[in-house]
PDB file of the backbone (N, CA, C, O) and the ligand in Angstrom, with CONECT records:
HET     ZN  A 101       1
ATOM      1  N   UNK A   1       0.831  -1.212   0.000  1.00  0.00           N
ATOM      2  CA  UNK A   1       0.000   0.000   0.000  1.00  0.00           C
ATOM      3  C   UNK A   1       0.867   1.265   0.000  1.00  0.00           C
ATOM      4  O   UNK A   1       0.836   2.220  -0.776  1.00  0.00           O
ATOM      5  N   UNK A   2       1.726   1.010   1.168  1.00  0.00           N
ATOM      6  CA  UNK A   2       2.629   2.249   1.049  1.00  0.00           C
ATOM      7  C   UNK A   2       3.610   2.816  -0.442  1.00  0.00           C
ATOM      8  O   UNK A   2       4.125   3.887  -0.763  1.00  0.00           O
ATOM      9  N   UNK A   3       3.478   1.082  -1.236  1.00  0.00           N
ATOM     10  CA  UNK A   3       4.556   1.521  -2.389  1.00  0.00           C
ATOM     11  C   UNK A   3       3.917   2.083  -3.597  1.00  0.00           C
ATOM     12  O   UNK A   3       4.566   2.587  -4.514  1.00  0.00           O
ATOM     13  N   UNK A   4       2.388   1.964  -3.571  1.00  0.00           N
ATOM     14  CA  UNK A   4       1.640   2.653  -4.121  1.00  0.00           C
ATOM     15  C   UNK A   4       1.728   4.084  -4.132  1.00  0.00           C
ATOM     16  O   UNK A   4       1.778   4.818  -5.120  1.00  0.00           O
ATOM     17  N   UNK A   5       1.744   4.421  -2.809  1.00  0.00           N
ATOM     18  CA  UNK A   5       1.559   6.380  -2.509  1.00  0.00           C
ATOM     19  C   UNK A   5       3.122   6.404  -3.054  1.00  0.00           C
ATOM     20  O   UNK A   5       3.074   7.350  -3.840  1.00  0.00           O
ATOM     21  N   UNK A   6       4.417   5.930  -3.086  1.00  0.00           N
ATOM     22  CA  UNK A   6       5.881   6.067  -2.636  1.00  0.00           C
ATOM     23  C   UNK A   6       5.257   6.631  -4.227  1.00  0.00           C
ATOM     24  O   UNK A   6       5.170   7.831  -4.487  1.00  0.00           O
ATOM     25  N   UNK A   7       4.837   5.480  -5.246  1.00  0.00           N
ATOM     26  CA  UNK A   7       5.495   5.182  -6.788  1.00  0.00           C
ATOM     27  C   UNK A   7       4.816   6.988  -7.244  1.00  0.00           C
ATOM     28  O   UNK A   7       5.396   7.846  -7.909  1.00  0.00           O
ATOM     29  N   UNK A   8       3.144   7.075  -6.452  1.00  0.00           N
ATOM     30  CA  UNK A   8       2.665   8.212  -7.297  1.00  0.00           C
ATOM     31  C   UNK A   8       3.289   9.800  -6.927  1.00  0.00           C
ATOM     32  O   UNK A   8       3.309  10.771  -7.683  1.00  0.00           O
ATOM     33  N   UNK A   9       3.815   9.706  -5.419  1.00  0.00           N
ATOM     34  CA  UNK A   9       4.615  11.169  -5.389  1.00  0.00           C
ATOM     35  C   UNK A   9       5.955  10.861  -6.300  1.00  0.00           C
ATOM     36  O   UNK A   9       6.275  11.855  -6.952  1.00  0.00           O
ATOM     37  N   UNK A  10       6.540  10.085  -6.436  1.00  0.00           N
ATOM     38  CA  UNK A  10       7.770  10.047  -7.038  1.00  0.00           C
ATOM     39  C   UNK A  10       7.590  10.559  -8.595  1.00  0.00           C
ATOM     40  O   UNK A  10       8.266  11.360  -9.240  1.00  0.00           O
ATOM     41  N   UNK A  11       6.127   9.602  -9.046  1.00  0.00           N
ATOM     42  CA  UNK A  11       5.349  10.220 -10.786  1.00  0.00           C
ATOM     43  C   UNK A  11       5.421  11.914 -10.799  1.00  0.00           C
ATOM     44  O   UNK A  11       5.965  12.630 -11.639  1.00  0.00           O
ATOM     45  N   UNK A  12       4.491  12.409  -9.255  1.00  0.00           N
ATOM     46  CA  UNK A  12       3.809  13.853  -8.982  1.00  0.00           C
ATOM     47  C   UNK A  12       5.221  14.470  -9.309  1.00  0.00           C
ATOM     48  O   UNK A  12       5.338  15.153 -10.327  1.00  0.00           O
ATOM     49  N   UNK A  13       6.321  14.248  -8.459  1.00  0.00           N
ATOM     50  CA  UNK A  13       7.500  15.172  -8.444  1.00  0.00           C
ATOM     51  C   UNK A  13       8.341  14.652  -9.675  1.00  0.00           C
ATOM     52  O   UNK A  13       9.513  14.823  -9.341  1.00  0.00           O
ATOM     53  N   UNK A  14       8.309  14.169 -10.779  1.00  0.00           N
ATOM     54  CA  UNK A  14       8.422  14.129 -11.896  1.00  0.00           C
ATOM     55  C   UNK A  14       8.074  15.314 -12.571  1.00  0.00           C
ATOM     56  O   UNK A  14       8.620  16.355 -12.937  1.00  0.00           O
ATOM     57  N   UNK A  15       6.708  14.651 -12.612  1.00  0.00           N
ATOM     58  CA  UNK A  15       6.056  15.509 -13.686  1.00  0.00           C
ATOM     59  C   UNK A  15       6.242  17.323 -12.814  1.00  0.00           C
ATOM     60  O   UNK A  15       7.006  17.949 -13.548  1.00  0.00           O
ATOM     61  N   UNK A  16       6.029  17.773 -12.213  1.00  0.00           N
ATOM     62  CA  UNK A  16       6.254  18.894 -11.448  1.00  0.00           C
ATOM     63  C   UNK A  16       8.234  19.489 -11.570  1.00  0.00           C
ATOM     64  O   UNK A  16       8.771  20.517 -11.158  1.00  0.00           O
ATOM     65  N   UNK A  17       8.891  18.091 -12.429  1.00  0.00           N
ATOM     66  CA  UNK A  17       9.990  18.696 -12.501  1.00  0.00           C
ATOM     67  C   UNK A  17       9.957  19.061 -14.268  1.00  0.00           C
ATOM     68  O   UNK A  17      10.544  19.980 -14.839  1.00  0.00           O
ATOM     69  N   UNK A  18       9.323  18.308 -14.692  1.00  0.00           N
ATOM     70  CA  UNK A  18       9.074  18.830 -16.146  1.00  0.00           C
ATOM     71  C   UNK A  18       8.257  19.847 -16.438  1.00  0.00           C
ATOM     72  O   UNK A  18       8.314  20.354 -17.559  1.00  0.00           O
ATOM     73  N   UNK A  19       7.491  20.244 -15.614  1.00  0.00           N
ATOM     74  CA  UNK A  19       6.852  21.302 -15.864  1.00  0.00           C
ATOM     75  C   UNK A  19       7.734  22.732 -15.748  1.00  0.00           C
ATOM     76  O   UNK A  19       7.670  23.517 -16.694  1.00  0.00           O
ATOM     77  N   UNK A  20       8.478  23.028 -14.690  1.00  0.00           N
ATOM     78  CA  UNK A  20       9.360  23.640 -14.294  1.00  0.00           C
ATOM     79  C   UNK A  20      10.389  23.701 -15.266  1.00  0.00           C
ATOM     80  O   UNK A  20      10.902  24.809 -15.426  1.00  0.00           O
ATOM     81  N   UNK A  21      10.730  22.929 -15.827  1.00  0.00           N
ATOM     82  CA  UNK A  21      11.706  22.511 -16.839  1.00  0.00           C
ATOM     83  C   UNK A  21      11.295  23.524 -18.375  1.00  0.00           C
ATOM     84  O   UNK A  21      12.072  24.370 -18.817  1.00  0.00           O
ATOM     85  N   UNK A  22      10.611  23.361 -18.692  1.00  0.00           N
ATOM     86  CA  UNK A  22       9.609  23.795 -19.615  1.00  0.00           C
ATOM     87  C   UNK A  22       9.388  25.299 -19.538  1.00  0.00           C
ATOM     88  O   UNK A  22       9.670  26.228 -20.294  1.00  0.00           O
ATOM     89  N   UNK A  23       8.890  25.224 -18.562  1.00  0.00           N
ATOM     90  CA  UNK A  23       8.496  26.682 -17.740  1.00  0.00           C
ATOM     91  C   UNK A  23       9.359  27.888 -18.172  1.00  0.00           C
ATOM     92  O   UNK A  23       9.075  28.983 -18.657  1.00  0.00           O
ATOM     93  N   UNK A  24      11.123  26.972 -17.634  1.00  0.00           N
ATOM     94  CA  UNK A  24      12.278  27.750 -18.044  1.00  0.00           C
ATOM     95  C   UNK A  24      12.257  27.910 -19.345  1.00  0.00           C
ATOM     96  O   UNK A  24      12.194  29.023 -19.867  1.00  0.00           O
ATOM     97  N   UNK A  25      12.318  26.602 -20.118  1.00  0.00           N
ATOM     98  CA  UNK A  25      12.314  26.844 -21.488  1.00  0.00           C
ATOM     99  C   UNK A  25      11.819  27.639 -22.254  1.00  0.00           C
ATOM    100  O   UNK A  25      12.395  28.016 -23.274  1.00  0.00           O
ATOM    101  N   UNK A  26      10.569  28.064 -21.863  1.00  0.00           N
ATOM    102  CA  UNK A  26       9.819  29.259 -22.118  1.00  0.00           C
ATOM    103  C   UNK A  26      10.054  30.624 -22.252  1.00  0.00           C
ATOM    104  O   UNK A  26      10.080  31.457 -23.158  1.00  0.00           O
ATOM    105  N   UNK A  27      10.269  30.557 -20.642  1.00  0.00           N
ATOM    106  CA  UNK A  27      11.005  31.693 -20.102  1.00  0.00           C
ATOM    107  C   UNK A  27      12.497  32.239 -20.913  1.00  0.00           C
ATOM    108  O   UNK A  27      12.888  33.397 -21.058  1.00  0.00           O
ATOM    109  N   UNK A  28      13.004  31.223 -21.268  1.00  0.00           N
ATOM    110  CA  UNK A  28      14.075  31.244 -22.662  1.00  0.00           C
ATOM    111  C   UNK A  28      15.571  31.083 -21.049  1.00  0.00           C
ATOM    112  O   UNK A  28      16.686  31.595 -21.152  1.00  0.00           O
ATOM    113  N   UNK A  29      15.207  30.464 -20.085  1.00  0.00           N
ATOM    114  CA  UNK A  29      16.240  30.346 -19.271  1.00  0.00           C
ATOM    115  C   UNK A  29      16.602  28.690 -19.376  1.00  0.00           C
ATOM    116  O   UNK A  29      15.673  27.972 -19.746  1.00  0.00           O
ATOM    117  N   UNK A  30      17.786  28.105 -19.097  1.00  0.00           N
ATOM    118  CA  UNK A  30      17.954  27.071 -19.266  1.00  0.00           C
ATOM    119  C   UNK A  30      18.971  27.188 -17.695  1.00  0.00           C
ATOM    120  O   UNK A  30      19.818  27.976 -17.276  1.00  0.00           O
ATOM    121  N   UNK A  31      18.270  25.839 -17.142  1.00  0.00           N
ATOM    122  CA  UNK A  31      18.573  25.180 -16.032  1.00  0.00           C
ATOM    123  C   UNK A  31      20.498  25.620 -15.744  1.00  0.00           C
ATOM    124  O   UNK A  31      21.229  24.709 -15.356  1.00  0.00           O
ATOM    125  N   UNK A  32      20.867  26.501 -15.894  1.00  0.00           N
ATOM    126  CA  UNK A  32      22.795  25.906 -16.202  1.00  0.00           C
ATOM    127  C   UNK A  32      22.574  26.236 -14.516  1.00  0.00           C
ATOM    128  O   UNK A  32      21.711  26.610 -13.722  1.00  0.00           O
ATOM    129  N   UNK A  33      24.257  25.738 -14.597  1.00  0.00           N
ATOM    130  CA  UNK A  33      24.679  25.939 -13.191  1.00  0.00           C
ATOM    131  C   UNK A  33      26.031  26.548 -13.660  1.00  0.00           C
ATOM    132  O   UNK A  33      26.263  26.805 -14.841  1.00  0.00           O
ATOM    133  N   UNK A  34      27.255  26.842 -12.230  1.00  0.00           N
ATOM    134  CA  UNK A  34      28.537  27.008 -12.032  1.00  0.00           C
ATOM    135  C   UNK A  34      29.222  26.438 -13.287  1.00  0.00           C
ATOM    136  O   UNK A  34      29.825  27.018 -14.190  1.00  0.00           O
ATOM    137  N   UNK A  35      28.924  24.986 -13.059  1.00  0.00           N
ATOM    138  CA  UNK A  35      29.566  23.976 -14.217  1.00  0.00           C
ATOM    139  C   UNK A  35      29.228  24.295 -15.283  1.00  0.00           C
ATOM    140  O   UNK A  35      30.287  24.071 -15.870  1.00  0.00           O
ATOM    141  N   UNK A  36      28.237  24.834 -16.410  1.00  0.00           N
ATOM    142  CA  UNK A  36      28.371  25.405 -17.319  1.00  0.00           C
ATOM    143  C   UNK A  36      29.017  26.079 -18.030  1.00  0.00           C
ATOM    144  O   UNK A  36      29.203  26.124 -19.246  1.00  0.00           O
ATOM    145  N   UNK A  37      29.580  26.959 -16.648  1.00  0.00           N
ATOM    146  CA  UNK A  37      30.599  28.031 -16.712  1.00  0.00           C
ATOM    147  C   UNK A  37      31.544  27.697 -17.528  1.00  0.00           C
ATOM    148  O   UNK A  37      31.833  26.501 -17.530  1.00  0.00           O
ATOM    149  N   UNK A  38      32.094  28.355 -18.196  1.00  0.00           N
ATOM    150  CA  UNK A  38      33.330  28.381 -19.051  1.00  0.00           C
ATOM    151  C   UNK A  38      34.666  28.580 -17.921  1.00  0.00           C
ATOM    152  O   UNK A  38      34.560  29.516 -17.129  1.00  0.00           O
ATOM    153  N   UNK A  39      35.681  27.866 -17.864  1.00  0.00           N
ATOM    154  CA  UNK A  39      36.783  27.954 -16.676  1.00  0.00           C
ATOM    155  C   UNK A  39      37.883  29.208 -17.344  1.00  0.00           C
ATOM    156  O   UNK A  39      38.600  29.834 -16.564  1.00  0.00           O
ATOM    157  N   UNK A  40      37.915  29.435 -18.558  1.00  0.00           N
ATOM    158  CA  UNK A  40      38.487  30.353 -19.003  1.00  0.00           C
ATOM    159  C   UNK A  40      37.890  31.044 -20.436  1.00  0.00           C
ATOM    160  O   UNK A  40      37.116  30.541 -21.251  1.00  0.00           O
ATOM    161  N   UNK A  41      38.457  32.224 -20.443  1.00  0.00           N
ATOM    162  CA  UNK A  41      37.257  33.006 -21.127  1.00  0.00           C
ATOM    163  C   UNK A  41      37.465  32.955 -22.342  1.00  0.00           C
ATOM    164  O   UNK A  41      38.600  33.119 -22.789  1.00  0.00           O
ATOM    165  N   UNK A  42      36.312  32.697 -23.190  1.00  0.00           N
ATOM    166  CA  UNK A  42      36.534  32.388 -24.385  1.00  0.00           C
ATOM    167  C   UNK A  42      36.720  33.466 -25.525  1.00  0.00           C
ATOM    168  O   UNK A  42      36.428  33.314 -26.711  1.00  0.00           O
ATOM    169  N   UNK A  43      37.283  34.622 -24.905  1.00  0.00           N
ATOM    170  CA  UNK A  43      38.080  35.488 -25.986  1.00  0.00           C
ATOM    171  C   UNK A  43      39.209  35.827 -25.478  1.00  0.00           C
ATOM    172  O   UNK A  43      40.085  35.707 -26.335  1.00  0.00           O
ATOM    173  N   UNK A  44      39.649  36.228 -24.402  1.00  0.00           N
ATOM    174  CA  UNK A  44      40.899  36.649 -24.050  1.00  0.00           C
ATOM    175  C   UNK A  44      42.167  35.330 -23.363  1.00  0.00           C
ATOM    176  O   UNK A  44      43.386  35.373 -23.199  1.00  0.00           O
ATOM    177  N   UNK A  45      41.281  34.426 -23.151  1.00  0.00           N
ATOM    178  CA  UNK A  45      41.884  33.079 -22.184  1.00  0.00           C
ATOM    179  C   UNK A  45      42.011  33.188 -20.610  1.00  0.00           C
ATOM    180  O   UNK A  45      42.157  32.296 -19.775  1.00  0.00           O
ATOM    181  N   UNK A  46      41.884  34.935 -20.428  1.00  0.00           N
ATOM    182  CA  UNK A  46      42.240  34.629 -19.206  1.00  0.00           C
ATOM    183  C   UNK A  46      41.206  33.720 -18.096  1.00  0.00           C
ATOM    184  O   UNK A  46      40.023  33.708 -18.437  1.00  0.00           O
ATOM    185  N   UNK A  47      41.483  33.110 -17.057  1.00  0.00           N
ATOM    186  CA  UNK A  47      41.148  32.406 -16.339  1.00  0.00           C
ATOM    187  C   UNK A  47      39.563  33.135 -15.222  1.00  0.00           C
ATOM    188  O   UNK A  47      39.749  33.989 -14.356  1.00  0.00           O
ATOM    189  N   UNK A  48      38.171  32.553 -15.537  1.00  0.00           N
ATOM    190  CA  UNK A  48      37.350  32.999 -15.372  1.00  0.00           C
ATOM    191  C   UNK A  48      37.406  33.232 -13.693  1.00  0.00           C
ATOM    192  O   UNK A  48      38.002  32.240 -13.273  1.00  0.00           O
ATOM    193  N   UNK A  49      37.105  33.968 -12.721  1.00  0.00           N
ATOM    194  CA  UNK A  49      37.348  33.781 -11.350  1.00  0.00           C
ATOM    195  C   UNK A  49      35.512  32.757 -11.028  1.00  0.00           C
ATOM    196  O   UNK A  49      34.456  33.048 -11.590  1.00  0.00           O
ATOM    197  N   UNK A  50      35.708  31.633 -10.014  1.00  0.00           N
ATOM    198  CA  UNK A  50      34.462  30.819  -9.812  1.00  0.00           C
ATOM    199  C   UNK A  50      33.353  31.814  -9.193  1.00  0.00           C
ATOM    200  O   UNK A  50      32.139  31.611  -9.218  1.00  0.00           O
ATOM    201  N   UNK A  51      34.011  32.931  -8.631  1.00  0.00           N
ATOM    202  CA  UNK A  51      32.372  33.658  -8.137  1.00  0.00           C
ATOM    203  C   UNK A  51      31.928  34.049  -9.611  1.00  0.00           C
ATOM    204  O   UNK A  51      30.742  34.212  -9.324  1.00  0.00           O
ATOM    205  N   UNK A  52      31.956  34.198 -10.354  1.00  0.00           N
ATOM    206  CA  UNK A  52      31.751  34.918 -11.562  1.00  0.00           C
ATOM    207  C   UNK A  52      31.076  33.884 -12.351  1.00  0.00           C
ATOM    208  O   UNK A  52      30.117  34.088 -13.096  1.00  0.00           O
ATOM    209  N   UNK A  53      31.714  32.625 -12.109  1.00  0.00           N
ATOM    210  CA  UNK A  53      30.952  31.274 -12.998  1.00  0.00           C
ATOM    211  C   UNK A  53      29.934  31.216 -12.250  1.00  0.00           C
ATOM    212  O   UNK A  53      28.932  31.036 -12.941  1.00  0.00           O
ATOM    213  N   UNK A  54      29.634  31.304 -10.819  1.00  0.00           N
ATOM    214  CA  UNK A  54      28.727  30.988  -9.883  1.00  0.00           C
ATOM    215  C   UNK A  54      27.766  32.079  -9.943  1.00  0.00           C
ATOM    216  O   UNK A  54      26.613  31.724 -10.189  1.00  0.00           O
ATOM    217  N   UNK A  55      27.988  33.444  -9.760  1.00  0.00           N
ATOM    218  CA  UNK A  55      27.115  34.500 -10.276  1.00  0.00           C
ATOM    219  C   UNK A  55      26.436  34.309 -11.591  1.00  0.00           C
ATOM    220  O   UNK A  55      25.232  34.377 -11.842  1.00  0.00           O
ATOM    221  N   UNK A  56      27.359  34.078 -12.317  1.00  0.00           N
ATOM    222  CA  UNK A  56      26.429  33.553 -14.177  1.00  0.00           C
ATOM    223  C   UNK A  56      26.755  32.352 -14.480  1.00  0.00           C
ATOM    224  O   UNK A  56      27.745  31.935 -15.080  1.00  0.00           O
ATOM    225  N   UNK A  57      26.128  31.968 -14.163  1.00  0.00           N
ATOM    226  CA  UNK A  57      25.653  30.388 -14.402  1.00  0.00           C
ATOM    227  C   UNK A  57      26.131  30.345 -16.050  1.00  0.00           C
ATOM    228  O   UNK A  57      25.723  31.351 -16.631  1.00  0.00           O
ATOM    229  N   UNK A  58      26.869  29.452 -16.898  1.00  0.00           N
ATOM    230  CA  UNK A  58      26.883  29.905 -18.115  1.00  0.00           C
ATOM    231  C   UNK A  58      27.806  30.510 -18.691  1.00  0.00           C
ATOM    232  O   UNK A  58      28.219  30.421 -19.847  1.00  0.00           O
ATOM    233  N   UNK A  59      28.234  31.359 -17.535  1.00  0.00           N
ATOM    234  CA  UNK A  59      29.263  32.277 -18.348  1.00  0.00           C
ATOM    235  C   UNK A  59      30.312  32.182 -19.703  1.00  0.00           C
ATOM    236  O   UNK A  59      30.654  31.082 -20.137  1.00  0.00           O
ATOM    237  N   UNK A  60      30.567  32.880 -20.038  1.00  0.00           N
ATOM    238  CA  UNK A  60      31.820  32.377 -21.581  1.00  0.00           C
ATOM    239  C   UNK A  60      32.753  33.217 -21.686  1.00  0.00           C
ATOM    240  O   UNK A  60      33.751  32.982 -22.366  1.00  0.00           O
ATOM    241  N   UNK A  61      32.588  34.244 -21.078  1.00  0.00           N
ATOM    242  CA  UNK A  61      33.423  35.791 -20.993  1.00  0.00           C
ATOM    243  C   UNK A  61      33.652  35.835 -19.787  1.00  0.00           C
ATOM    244  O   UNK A  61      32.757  35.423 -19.049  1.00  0.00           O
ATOM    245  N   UNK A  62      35.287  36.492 -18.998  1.00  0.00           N
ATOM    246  CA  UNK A  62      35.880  36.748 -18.111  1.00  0.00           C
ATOM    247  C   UNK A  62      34.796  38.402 -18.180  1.00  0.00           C
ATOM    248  O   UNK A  62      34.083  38.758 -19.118  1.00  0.00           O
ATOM    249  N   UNK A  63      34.993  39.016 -17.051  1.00  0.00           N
ATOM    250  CA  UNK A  63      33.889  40.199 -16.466  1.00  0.00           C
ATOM    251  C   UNK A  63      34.461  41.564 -17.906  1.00  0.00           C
ATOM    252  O   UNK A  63      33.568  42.228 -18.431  1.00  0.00           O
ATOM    253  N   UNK A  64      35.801  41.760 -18.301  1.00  0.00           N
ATOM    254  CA  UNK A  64      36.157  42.648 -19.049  1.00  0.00           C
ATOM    255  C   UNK A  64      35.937  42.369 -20.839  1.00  0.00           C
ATOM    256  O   UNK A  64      35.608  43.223 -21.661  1.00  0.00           O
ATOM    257  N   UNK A  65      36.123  41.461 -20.999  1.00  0.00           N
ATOM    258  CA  UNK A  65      35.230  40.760 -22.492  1.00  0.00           C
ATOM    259  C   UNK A  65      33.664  41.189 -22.800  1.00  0.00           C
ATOM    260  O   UNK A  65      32.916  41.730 -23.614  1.00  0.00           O
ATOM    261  N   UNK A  66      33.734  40.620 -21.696  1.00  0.00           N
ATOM    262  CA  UNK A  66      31.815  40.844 -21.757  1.00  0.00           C
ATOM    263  C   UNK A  66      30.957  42.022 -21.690  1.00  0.00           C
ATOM    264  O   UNK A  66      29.856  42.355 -22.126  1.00  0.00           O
ATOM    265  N   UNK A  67      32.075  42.625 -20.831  1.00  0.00           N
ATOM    266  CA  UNK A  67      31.481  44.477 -20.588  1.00  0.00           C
ATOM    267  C   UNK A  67      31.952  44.974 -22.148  1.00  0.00           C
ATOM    268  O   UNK A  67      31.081  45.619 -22.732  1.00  0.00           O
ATOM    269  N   UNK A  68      33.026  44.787 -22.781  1.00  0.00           N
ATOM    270  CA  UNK A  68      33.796  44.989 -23.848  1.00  0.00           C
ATOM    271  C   UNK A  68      32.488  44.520 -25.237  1.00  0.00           C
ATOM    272  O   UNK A  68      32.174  45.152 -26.246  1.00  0.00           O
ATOM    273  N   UNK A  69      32.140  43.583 -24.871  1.00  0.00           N
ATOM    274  CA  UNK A  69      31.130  42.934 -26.174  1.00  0.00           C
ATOM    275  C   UNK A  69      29.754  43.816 -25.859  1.00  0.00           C
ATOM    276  O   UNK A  69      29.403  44.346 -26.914  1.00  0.00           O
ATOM    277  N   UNK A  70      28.800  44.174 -24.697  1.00  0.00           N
ATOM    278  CA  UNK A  70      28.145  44.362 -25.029  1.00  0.00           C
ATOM    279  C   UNK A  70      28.413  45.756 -25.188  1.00  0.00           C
ATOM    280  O   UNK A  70      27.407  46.325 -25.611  1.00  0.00           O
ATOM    281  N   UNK A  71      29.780  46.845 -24.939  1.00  0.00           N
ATOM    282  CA  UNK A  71      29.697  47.748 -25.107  1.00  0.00           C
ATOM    283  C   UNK A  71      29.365  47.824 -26.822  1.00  0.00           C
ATOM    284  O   UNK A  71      28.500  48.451 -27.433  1.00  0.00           O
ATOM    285  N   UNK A  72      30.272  47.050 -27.218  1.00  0.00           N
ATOM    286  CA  UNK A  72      30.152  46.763 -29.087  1.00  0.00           C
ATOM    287  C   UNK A  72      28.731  47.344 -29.445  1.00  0.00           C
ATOM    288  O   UNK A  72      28.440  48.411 -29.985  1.00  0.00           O
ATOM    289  N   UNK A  73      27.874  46.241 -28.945  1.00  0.00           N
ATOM    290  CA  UNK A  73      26.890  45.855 -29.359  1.00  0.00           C
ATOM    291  C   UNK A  73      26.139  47.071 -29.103  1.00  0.00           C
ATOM    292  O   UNK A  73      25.336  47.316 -30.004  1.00  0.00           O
ATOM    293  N   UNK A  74      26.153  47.769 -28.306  1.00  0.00           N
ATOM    294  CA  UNK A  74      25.307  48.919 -28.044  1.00  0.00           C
ATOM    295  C   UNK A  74      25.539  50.065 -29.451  1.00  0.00           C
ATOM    296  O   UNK A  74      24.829  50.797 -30.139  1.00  0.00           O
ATOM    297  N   UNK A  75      27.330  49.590 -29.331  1.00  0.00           N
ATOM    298  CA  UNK A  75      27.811  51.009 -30.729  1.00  0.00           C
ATOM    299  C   UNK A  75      27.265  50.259 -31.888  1.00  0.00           C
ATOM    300  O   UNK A  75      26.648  51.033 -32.620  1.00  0.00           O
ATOM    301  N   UNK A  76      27.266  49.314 -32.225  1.00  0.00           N
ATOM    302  CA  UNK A  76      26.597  48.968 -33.461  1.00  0.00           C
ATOM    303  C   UNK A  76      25.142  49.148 -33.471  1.00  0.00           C
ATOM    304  O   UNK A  76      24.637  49.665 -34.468  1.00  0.00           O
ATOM    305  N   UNK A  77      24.422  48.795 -32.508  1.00  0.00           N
ATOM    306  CA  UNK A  77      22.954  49.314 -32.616  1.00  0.00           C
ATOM    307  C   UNK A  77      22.507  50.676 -32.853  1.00  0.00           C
ATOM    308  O   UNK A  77      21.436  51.030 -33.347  1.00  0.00           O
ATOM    309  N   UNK A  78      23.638  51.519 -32.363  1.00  0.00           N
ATOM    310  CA  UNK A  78      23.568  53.178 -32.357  1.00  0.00           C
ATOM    311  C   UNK A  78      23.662  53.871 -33.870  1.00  0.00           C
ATOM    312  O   UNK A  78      23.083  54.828 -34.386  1.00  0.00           O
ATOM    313  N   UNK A  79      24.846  52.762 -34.411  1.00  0.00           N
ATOM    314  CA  UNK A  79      25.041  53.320 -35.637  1.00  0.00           C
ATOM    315  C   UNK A  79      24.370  53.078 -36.677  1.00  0.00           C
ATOM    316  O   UNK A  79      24.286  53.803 -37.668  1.00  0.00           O
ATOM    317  N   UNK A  80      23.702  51.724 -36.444  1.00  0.00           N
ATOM    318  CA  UNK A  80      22.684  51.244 -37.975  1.00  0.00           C
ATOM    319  C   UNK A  80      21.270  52.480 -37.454  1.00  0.00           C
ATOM    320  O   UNK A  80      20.262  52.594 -38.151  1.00  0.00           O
TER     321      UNK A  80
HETATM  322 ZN    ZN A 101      38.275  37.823 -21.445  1.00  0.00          ZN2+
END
């Protein structure tokens, strides 16, 4: 009896993790973590610091790349 209730919360918190899952997907966020992180930055090489992987989940750019790219991106939007 009990492995009955065990099997259907284990289904419930499934499905409640796919929903969430989704949710993000939506949201256009994807689950990353620390480990995502890039360990060194993928334009300059230098070595990413872990609060920074841990702050952005994801990261790919050391903190001066990235300020550097979206500054770009702002001057190119300005100019077209
Ligand atoms: Zn860099």
């Amino acid at each position: 009896m009990s492995d009955f209730f065990d099997r259907a919360s284990a289904r419930e918190a499934e499905i409640l993790a796919d929903q969430l899952a989704d949710q993000n997907r939506r949201a256009g966020l994807e689950d990353k973590t620390a480990a995502d992180s890039a360990e060194t930055c993928g334009d300059c090489l230098e070595p990413i610091p872990e609060a920074r992987r841990k702050a952005y989940p994801g990261t790919q750019l050391c903190v001066e790349c990235k300020t550097r790219q979206e500054r770009n991106e702002r001057g190119r939007r300005a100019r077209y």
